[in-house]
C-alpha positions as semicolon CSV with decimal commas, in nm:
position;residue;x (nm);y (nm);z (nm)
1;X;2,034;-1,455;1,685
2;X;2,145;-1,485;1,331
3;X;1,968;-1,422;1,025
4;X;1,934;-1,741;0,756
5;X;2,024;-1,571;0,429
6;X;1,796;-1,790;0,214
7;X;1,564;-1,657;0,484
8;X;1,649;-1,353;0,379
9;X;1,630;-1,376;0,007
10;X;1,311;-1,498;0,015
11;X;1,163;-1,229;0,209
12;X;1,356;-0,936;-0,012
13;X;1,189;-1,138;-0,301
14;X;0,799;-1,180;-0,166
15;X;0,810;-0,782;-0,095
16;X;0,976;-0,696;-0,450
17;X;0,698;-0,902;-0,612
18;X;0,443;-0,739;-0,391
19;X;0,537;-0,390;-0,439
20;X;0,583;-0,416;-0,832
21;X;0,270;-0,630;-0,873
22;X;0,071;-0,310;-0,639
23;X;0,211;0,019;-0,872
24;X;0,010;-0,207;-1,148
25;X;-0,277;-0,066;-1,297
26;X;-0,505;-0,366;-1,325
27;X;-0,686;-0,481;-0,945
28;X;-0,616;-0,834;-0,975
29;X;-0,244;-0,776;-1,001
30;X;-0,308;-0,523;-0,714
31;X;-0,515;-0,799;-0,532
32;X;-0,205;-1,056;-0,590
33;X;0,019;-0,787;-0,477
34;X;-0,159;-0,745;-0,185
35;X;-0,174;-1,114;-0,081
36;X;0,224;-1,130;-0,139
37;X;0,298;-0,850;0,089
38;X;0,064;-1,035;0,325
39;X;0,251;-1,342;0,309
40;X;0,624;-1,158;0,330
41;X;0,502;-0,967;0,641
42;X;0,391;-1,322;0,796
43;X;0,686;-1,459;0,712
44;X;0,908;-1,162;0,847
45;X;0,680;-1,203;1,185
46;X;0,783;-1,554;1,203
47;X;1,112;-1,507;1,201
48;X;1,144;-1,215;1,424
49;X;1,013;-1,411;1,689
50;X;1,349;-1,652;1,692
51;X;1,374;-2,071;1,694
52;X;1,073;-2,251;1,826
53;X;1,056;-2,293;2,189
54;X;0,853;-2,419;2,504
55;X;0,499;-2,259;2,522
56;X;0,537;-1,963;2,774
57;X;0,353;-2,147;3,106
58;X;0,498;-2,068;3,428
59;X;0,667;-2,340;3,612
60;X;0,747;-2,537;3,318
61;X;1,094;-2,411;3,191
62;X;1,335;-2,128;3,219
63;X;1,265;-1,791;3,105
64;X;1,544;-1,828;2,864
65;X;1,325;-2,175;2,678
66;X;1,029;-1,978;2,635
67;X;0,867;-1,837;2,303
68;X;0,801;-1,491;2,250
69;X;0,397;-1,522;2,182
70;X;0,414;-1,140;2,030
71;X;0,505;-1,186;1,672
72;X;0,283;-1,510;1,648
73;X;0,003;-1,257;1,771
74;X;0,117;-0,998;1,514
75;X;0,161;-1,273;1,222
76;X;-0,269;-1,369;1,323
77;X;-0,364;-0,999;1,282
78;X;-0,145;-0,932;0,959
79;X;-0,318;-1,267;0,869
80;X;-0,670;-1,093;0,921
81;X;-0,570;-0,783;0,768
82;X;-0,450;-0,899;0,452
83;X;-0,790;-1,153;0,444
84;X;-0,982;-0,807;0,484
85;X;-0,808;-0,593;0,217
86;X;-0,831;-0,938;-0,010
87;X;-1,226;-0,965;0,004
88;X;-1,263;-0,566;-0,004
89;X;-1,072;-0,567;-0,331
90;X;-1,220;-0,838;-0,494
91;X;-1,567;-0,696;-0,464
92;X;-1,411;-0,356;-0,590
93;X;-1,245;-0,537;-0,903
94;X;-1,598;-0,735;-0,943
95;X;-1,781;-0,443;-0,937
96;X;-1,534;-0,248;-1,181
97;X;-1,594;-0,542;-1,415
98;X;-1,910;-0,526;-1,400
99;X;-2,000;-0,135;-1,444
100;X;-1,675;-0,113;-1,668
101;X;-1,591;-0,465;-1,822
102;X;-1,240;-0,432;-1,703
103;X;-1,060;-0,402;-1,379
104;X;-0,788;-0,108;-1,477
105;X;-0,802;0,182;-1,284
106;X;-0,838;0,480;-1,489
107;X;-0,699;0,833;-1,478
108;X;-0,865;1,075;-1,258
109;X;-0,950;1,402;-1,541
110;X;-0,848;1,674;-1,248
111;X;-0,552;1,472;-1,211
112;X;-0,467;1,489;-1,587
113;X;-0,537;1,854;-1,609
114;X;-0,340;1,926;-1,299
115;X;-0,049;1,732;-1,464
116;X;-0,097;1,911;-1,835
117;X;-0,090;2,251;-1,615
118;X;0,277;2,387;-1,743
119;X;0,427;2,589;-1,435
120;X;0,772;2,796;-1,524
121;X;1,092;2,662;-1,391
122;X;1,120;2,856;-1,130
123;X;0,787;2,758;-0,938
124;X;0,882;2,534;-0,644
125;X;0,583;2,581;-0,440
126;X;0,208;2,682;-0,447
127;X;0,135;3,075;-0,392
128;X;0,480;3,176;-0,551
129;X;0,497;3,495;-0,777
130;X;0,518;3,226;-1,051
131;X;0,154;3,131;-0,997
132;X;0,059;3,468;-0,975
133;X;0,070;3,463;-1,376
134;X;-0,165;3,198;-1,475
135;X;-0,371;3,086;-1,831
136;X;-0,709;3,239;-1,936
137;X;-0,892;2,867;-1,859
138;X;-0,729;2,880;-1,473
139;X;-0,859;3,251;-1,434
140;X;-1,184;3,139;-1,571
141;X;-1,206;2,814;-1,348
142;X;-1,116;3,084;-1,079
143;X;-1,389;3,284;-1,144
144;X;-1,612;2,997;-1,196
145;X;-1,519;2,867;-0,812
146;X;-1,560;3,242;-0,634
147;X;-1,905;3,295;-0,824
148;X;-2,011;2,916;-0,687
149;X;-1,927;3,057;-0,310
150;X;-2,130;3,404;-0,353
């Protein structure tokens, strides 16, 4: 079996689009990146499953004629998948325009003060000695957290 380069191309192309368009920030471009990964895995389906060949009834041709009906299986769920995550994130960039009037996604604030959090250089991991000496606001957070459990 050999591979068709333009083949090829197109497919390293499709999921280069699709993966740039999905570290976006806005939905739709996520939505669009979405459906383009849809369509490269569909196409990379297709052409795992070799040339066309006879439909796979017994008595009608050799084994070696037949078509694999696998990846044409495969290709009709990644088609239903990709229709579901479509629809799911077109009512979740609707409903963002709606409550927000725009479809970026936003920061997360834990996130942000997670990230602002300086550790020293030497901290590779959570629980080192490192940790051990942390800012006024974490011990207060801290304190904040064990008083919420008593």
């Amino acid at each position: 079996m050999t591979i068709n380069l333009s083949m090829a191309l197109v497919l390293a192309v499709l999921y280069s689009v699709g993966f740039y368009l999905l570290m976006q920030r806005s939905l739709m471009r996520i939505l669009i990146g979405i459906v383009v990964l849809g369509h490269g895995a569909n196409l990379l389906l297709q052409l795992a499953g070799g040339p066309p060949g006879r439909a796979p009834i017994l008595d009608t041709a050799g084994l070696s004629e037949f078509t694999d009906p696998l990846p044409q299986a495969l290709a009709l769920t990644a088609i239903v998948i990709t229709f579901a995550l479509t629809t799911y994130l077109l009512a979740l960039g609707y409903r963002s325009w709606v409550l927000v009037g725009h479809d970026e996604v936003q920061d997360d604030v834990e996130d942000r003060r997670i990230a602002a959090r300086q550790k020293p250089d030497g901290a590779m991991e959570e629980g080192t000695a490192a940790e051990t000496e942390s800012s006024p606001e974490d011990t207060a957070d801290s304190h904040e957290l064990e008083e919420g459990r008593k």
